[in-house]
C-alpha positions in Angstrom: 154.7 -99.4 -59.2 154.4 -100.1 -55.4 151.1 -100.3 -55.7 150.5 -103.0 -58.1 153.3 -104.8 -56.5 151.0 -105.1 -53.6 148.8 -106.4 -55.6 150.6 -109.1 -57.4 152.2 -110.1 -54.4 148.6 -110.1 -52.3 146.9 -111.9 -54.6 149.7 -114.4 -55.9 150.1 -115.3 -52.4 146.6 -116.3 -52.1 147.1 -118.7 -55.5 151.0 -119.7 -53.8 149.4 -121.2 -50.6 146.2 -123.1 -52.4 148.7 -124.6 -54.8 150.9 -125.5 -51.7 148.0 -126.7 -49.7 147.3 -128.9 -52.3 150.5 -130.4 -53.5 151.3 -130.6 -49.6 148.4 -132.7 -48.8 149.2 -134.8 -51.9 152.7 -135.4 -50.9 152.0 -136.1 -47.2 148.9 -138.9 -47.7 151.3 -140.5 -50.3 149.0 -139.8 -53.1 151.8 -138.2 -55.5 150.1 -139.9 -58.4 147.3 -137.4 -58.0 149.7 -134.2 -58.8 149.8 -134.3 -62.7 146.1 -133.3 -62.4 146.4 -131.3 -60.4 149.4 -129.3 -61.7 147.0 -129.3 -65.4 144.2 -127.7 -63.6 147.0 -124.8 -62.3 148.6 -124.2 -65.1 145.1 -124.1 -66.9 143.9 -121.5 -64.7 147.0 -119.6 -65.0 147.0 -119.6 -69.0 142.6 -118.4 -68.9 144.1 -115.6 -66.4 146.6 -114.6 -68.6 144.4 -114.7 -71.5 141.8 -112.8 -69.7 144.2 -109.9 -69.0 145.2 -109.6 -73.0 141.5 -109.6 -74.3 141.3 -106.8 -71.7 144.1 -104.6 -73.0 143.9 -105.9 -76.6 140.7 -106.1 -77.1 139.9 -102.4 -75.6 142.5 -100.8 -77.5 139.7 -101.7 -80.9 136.9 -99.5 -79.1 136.3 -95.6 -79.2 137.3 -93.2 -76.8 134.1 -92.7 -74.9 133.7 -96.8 -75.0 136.9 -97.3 -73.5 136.2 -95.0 -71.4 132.8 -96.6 -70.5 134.6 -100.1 -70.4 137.6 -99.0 -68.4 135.4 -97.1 -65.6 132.6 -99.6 -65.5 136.1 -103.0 -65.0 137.4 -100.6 -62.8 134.3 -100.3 -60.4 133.6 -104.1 -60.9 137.0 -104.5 -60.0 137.0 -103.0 -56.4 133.8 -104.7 -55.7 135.7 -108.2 -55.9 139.2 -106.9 -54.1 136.9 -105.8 -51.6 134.9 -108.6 -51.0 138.2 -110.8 -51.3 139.7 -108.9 -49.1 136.7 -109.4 -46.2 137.0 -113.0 -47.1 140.2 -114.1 -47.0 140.4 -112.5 -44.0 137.3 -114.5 -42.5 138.4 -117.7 -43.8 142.3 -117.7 -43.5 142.4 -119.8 -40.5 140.4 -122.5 -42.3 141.7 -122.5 -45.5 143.6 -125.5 -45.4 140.8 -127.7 -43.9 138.0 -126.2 -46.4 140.9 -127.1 -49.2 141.7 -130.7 -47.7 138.1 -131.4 -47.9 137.3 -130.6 -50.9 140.7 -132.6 -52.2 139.7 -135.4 -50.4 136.2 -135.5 -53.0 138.1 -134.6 -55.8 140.1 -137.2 -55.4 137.0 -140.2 -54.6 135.3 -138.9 -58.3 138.5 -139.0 -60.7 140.7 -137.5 -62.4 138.5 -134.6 -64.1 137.4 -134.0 -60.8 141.2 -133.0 -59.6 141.7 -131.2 -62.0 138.5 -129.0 -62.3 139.2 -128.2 -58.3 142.4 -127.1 -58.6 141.1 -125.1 -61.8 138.9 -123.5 -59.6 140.4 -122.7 -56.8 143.3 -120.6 -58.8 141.2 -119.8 -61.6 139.1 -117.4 -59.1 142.5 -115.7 -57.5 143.7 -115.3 -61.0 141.0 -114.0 -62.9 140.5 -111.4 -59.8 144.1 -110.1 -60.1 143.8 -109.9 -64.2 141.0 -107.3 -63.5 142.4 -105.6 -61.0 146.3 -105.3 -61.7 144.6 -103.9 -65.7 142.3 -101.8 -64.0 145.3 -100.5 -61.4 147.6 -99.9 -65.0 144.5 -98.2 -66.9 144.2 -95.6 -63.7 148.5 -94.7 -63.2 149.0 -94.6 -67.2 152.6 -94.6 -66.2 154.0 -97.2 -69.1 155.6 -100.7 -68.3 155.9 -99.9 -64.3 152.7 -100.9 -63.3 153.7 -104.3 -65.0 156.7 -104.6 -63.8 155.8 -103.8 -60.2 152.7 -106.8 -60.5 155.2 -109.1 -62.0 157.7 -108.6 -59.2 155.1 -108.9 -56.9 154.1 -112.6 -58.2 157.2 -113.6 -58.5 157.5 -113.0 -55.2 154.4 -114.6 -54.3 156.2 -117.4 -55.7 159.2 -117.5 -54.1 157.2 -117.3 -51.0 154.8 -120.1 -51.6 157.9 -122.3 -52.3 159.8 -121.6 -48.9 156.1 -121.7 -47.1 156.0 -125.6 -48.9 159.6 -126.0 -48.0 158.9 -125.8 -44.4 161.7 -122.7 -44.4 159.2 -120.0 -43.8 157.1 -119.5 -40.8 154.2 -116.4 -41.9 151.3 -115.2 -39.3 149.2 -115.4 -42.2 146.0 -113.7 -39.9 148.6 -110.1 -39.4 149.7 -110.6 -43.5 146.1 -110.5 -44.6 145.6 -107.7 -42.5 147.7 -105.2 -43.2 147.8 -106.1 -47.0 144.1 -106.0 -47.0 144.2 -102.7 -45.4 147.0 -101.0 -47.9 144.7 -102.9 -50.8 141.2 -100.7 -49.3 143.3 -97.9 -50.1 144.6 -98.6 -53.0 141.1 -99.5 -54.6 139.7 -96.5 -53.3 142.2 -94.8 -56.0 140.8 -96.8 -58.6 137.1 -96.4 -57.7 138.0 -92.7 -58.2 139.6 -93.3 -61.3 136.8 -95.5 -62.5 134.3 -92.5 -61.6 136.2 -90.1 -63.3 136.3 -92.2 -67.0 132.8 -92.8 -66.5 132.5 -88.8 -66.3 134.8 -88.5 -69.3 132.6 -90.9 -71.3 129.3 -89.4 -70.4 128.1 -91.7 -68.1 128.2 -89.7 -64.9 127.6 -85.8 -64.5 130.0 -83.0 -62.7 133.9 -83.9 -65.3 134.1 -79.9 -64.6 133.4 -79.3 -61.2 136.8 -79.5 -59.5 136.6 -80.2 -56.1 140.5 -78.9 -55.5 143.4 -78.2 -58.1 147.1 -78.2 -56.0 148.7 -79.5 -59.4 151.1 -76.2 -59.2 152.1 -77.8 -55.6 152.3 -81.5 -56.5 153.0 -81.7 -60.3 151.9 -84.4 -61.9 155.2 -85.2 -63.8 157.1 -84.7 -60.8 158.8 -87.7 -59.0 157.0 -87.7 -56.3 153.4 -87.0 -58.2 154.0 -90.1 -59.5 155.0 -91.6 -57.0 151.5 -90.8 -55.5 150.1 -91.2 -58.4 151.5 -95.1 -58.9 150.9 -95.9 -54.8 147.6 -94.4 -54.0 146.1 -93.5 -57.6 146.2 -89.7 -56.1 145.2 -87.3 -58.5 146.0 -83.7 -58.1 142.7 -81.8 -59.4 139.7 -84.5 -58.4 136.3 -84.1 -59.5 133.5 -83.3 -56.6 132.0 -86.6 -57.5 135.3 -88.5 -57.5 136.3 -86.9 -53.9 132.9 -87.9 -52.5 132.7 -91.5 -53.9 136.5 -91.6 -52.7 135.6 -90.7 -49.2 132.2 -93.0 -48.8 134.1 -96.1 -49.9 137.7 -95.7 -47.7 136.2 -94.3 -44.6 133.3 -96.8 -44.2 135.5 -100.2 -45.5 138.5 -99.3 -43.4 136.4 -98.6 -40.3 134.5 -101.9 -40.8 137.6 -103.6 -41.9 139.3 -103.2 -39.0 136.5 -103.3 -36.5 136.0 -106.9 -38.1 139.7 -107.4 -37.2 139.8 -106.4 -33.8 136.7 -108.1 -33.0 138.0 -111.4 -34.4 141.4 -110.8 -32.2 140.1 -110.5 -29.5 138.2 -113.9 -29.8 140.7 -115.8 -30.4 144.4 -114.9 -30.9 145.9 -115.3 -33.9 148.6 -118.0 -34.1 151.4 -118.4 -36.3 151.3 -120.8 -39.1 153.8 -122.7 -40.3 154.3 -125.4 -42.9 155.4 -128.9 -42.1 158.6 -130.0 -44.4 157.7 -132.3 -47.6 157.7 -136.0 -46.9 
């Protein structure tokens, strides 16, 4: 559950501050004629994301086992790619997020109404439709019921919560160390479901090795225990990994933490990051 809470709550951040740049920027240059738009395009992107996510777990449910298979492994690997590279880029561009938003407002706003609301379509569309694949990919790999739900819908709702008191001028967030440390807990968590991904690919035919076990400790961590699941619902940790699943587990983490944080420190040590705070609602 933790896991996917980290999820919902990294990603539905990301959504929280855009809509909060937005409305902000609105609100403070006295355009508040310009928010229905721009509340249609959220709520738009929010409805395609939700949709997205149901076609996904609907829509799968119709197909064979070695084609969900197939499907789930292949989403799951797709997935990672774009938590990955969201993570690298959020964490490039945090510090000029608001000025890359108030410009492209500012157009949106010159060219019409469509225009508003296809750029706040957009720019939560993307977020959303990341954290549909990746929160369904994250449930297909802990197969542990509702929790995985629950734990990404507490996680947006706290998102939420946060994006408010962030627009409410009652919370100050170093957004540069939040992006860090979440983006380095998401690395690991989507090495787990890289494994995972791997290992339906290897039950659907795709990939060789399903019966070359690279270790089996399930007689010391069960996997119905409390704290296999546990494991199992943080870190997608599995107690008897393929060879092929170890190995691609090992060549992603190692390699995307190291340059992760390398990235990090070098951009520290530029230029220190500095708290960011939100200015009250005129």
């Amino acid at each position: 559950m933790f896991g996917n809470y980290l999820i919902g709550l990294r990603e539905g951040l990301e959504a929280s501050l855009v809509v909060c740049i937005l409305i902000a920027y609105l609100v403070k240059t006295d355009r508040k004629d310009k928010l229905p738009p721009v509340w249609l395009g959220v709520v738009s992107a929010v409805v395609l994301s939700m949709a997205f996510g149901a076609v996904l777990q609907f829509g799968s449910s119709q197909l064979t086992f070695e084609a969900q298979e197939a499907l789930g492994g292949s989403l799951s690997i797709i997935s990672v790619g774009l938590v990955t590279w969201m993570v690298f880029w959020m964490r490039r561009t945090a510090r000029h997020l608001k000025t890359e938003l108030h410009g492209k407002l500012d157009a949106a706003v010159a060219m019409g109404t469509t225009a508003l609301v296809v750029t706040s379509f957009l720019a939560v569309g993307r977020e959303g439709l990341e954290t549909a694949l990746f929160i369904w990919s994250a449930v297909q790999a802990t197969d542990d019921g509702w929790n995985p739900l629950v734990g990404a819908a507490l996680g947006l709702l706290t998102s939420a919560v946060l994006g408010w008191l962030f627009y409410r001028g009652a919370l100050k967030i170093n957004l540069a160390k939040f992006f860090t440390w979440t983006g380095a807990m998401l690395v690991v968590v989507a090495a787990g479901v890289l494994a995972y991904g791997v290992h339906d690919l290897q039950e659907a035919g795709w990939l060789p090795g399903l019966h070359s076990v690279a270790f089996d400790i399930s007689s010391t961590i069960p996997k119905d225990s409390w704290y296999g699941t546990l494991l199992k619902g943080v870190f997608n940790f599995q107690p008897d990994p393929t060879v092929l699943q170890l190995v691609v587990w090992l060549l992603y983490l190692v390699p995307t933490l190291a340059v992760f944080f390398n990235v990090v420190g070098g951009g520290s040590r530029t230029k220190p990051a500095q708290p960011v705070t939100a200015k009250p609602a005129a």
